[in-house]
KEVEX-588756 format. One record per residue: x, y, z of N, C-alpha, C in turn. Coordinates in steps of 0.1 Angstrom, whole numbers, plus 5000, padded with zeros to 4 digits. Each point is the difference from the previous one (the first is absolute). Example, Ala and Ser with C-alpha at 12.3 -4.5 7.8 and 13.67 -1.06 7.14 Angstrom:
% residues 2
513249435078499150125000500950125000499650114993500950115000499250115008
***
This chain:
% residues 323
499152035076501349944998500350004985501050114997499750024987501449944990499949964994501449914992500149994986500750004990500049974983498749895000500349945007498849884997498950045002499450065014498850035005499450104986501050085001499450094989500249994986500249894996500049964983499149915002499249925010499349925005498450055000500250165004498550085006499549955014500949905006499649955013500450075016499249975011500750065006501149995013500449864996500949935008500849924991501550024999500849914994499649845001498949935006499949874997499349944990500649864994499149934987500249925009498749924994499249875005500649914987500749905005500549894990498949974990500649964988499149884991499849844997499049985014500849875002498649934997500249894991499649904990498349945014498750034996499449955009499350095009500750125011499950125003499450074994500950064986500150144999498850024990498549985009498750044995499250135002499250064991499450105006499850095013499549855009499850065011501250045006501449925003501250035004500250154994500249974985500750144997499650155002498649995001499250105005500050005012500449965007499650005015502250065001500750004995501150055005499850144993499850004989499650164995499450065009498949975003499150085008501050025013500749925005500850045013501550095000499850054984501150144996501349854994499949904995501349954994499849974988500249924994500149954984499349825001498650024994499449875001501049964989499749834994500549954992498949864995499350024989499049884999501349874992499649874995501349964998499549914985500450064989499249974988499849855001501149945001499949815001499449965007499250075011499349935010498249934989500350144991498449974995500249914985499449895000500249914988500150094990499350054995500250084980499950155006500950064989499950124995498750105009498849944996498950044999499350035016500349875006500150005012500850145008501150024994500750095005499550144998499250034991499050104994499250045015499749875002498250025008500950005015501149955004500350005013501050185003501050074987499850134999499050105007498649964991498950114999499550005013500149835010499549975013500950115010501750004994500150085012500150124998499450074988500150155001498350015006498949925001499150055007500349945018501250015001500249985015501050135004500850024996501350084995499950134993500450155001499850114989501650045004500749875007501450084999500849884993501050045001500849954986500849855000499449904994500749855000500349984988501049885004500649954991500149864991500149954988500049825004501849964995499949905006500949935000500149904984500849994994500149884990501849965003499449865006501549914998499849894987501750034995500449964991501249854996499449885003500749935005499949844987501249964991500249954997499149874999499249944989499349885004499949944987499749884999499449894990499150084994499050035005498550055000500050125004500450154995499650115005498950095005499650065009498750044998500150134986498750044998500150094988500550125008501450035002500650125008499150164990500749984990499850194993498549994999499349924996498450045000499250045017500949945014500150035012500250155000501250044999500450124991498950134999499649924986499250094994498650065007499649875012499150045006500150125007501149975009500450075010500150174994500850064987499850074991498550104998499449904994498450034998499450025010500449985010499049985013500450155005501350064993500650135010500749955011501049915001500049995015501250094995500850095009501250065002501549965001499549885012501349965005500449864996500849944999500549874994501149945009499749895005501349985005500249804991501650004998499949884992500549935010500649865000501149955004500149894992501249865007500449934988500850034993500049984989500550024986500450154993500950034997500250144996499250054992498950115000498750054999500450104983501549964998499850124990499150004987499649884998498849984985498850075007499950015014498850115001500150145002501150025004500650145005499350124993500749994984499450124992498449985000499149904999498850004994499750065018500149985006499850065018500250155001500850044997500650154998499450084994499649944983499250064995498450025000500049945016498550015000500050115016501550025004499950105008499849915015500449915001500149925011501349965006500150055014500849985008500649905004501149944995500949834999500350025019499849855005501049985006500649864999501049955000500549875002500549935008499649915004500749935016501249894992501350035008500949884995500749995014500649894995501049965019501650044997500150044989501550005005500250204996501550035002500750124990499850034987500649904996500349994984498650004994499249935005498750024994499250095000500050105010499550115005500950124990501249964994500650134996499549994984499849814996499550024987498650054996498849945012498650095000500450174998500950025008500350184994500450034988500949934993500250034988498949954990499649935004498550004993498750094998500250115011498950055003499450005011499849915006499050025011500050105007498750035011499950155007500949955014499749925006500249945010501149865001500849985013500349885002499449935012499549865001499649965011500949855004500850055006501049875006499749955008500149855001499949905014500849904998500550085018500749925009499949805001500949965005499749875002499249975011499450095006498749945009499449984995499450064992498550034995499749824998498450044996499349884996500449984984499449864999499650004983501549944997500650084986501349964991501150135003500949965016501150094998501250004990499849914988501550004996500949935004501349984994500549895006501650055006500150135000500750065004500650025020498949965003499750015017500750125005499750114992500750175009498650015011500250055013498650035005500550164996498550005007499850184998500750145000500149935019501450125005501250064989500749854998500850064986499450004987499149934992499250084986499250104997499350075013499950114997500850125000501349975010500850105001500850004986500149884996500849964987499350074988498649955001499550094985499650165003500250085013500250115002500650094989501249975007501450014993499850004982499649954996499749984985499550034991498649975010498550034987500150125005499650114987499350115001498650065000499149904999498849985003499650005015498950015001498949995012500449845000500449985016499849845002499149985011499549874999499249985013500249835001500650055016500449855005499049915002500249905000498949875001500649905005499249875009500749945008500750065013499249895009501050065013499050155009499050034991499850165009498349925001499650025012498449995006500150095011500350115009499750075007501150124996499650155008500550095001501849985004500549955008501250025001500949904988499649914994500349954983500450154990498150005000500050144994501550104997499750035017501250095001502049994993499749845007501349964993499850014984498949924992500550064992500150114993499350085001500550165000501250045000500749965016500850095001501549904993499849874992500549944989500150104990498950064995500050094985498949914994499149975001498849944994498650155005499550014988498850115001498849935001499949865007498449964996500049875010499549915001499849855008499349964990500049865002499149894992499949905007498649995005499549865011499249924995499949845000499449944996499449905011501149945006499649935015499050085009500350065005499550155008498550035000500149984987498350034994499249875000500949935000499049825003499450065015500250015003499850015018499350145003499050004989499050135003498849965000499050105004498749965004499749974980500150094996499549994984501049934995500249934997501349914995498949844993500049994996498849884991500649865002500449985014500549895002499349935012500049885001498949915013501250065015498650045008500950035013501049905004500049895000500849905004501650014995500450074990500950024992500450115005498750085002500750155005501049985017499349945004500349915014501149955003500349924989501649954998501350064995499350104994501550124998499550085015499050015005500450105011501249875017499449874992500949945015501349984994500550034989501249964991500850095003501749955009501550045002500150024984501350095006500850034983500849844993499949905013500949904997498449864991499150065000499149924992499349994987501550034990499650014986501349874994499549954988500849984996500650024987501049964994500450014986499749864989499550034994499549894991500549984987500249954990500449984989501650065001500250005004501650044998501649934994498949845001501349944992499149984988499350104997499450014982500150134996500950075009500550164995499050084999498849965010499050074996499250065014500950045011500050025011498750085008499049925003498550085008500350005017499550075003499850045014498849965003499349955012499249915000499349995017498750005005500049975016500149874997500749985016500649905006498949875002499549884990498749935008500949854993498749945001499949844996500550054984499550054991499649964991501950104994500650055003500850074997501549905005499249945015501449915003500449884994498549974990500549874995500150054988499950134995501050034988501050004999501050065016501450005000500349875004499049895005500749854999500449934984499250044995499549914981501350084996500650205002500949964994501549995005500049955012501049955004500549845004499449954991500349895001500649954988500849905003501849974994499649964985500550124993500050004982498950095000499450085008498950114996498750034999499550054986498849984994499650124995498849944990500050084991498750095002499450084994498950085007498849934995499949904991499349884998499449965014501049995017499849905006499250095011500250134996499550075011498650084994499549974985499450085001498449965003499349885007499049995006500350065009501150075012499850065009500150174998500050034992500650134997499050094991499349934993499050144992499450055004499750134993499550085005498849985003499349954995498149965005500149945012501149965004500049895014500850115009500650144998500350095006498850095003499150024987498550075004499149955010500049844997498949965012500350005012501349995003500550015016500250155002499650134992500050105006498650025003498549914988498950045005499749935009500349845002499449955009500550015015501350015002500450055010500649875009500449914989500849855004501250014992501150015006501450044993500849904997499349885002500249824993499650014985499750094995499250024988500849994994501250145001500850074992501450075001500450084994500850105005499250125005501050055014499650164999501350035001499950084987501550135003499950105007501550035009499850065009501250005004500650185003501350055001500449965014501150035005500650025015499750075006498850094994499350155007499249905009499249894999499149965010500749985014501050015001500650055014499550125005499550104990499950115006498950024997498849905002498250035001500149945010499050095010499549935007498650085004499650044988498350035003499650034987498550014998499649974986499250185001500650064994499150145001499650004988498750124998499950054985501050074995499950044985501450044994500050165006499250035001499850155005500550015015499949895008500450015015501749974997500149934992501449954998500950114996499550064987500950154992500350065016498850075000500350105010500949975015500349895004500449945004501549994996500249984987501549954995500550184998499050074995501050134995500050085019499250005004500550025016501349945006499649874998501749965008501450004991499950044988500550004992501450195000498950105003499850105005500950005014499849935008500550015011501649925002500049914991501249935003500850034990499650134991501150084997500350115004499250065009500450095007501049975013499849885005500849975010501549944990500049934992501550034990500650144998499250114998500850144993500150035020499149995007500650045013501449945005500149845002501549955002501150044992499350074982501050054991501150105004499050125009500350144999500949995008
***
């Protein structure tokens, strides 16, 4: 399945594997390479720089095809050290780059000039048209299903992919909203050259998460996610549990609140342990409107072959009703 992406990518299926905070380790990202897509290790997941060194080197002795890391870029008190992150990634050879967050252009040239492949994930148009005039190789847009931080825009997919079609003249690859072949298809036949799954891949045999979690995105309707922070403009996507409904009670209650009130329920270490331990009282799990559409936990390799098959088919049955 060959596309601008696949092949500026060296992969051999238009799909990337999200960079999602926690996930996106060694074993994950190797284990979607190896199944013909685009691994993704996730630099923030590993405390220092250094760390990110040694979890790199782990998945090129699992992996001899081509991954990528992720660095998100997101406004804080306390930053992590982003460009020395960077730099690893750099020295280490990795190829591919994908940012998100914050507009990436203070890395762009030092990225370029080391002959590495940008891509950027943002949620809206506008922001996708400015990553182009910046440079990047790639766009990676998501829809308002997706997990994580859609933006506060609320376009779903159907229309922002078709919308940054029309636009960008880059390779795009939709994100949000796609976990099986006939997604796939749709977005394709939108004008997107690529997919981007992150839910999807919770729900795999290799996926570095406690079964019990994997378990709960496979019994999870599309109607069991919710939206969090949103009266703090800072809008996450989220599964549906205890720990998520009494976020949307704290901030719905009369005069508000500030992220002061929510943040014993919300950090991230209290999102890690309920993915290792596999008690979802812990934490958050983020998690798109795709878990409507798991309902088995395969390897990434049963899965690809699987998504570019039905993917395959439910466009041929489109150009058939076309003709």
């Amino acid at each position: 399945m060959s596309t601008r992406v696949s092949d500026m990518l060296g992969i051999d299926y238009p799909i990337v594997q999200g960079g999602m905070m926690w996930v996106g380790r060694a074993d994950m990202a190797a284990a979607v390479s190896n199944a013909g897509g685009l691994g993704i290790v996730t630099a923030l997941t590993q405390p220092t720089p250094e760390d990110l060194r040694n979890e790199i080197a782990r998945c090129r002795e699992m992996t001899d095809k081509p991954f990528g890391v992720n660095l998100t870029i997101l406004p804080s008190q306390n930053p992590p050290p982003y460009e020395a992150y960077l730099d690893v990634v750099l020295d280490s050879g990795v190829k591919i780059l994908e940012t998100a967050g914050n507009n990436p252009k203070a890395f762009i040239a030092k990225a370029k000039a080391a002959g590495v492949t940008l891509i950027h994930k943002c949620t809206s148009v506008r922001h996708a048209l400015s990553a182009e005039r910046h440079g990047v190789d790639i766009v990676s847009i998501d829809g308002f299903e997706c997990a994580g931080h859609p933006g506060e825009d609320g376009v779903g997919g159907l229309i922002l992919f078709a919308a940054a079609a029309r636009q960008v003249k880059i390779p795009l690859i939709a994100s949000g909203g796609v976990a099986d072949g006939r997604t796939m298809a749709a977005a394709l036949a939108l004008g997107a050259e690529g997919v981007n799954m992150g839910t999807r891949f919770c729900a795999t045999v290799e996926a570095p998460i406690h079964e019990a979690i994997k378990q709960k995105l496979v019994e999870a309707t599309e109607r069991d996610t919710n939206l969090i922070f949103r009266t703090l403009h800072n809008t996450g996507r989220v599964l549906k549990t205890e720990v998520s409904d009494e976020v949307l009670a704290i901030e719905n209650r009369p005069g508000g609140c500030a992220f002061e009130d929510l943040r014993h329920l919300v950090s991230g270490v209290k999102g890690r342990e309920a993915l290792d331990t596999g008690d979802a009282a812990k934490g958050l799990i983020w998690a798109g409107q795709t878990v409507g559409l798991i309902n088995d936990i395969p390897s990434c390799a049963e899965l690809l072959q699987r998504m570019v098959g039905d993917c395959r088919a439910h466009l041929g049955t489109a150009a058939r009703l076309a003709a």
